[in-house]
Phi, psi and omega in degrees: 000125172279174183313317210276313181314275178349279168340289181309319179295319157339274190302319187281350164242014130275350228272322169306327176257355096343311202271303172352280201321316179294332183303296159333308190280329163287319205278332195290331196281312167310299198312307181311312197289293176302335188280312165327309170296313174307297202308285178343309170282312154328282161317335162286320189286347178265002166276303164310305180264351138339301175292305193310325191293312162317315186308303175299320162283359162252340159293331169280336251225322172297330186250035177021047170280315187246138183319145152262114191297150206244000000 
């Protein structure tokens, strides 16, 4: 068998685990992609409630239900 036969004999039984690996590097890039995406939606939702929470402590704060800190 020559080098180059070899070589080729090589490449053809990596080529299955080459292609693995690129699968793995996609789906790690989506999972990456999706996590991205939660936090985001995670964070607009602790803002939405940051806010309600404000509101609601300045309407107790208007009807002297709750202290105005001083």
């Amino acid at each position: 068998m020559t080098d180059n036969e070899m070589l080729d004999a090589m490449r053809d039984l990596l080529k299955p685990i080459n292609n693995k690996l690129e699968d793995l590097d996609l789906k790690m890039e989506s999972m990456r992609l999706e996590n991205k995406m939660e936090h985001r939606k995670l964070r607009k939702d602790i803002e939405y409630l940051n806010d309600e929470v404000e509101t609601i402590v300045e309407v107790l704060k208007a009807k002297n239900i709750l202290p105005i800190a001083k």
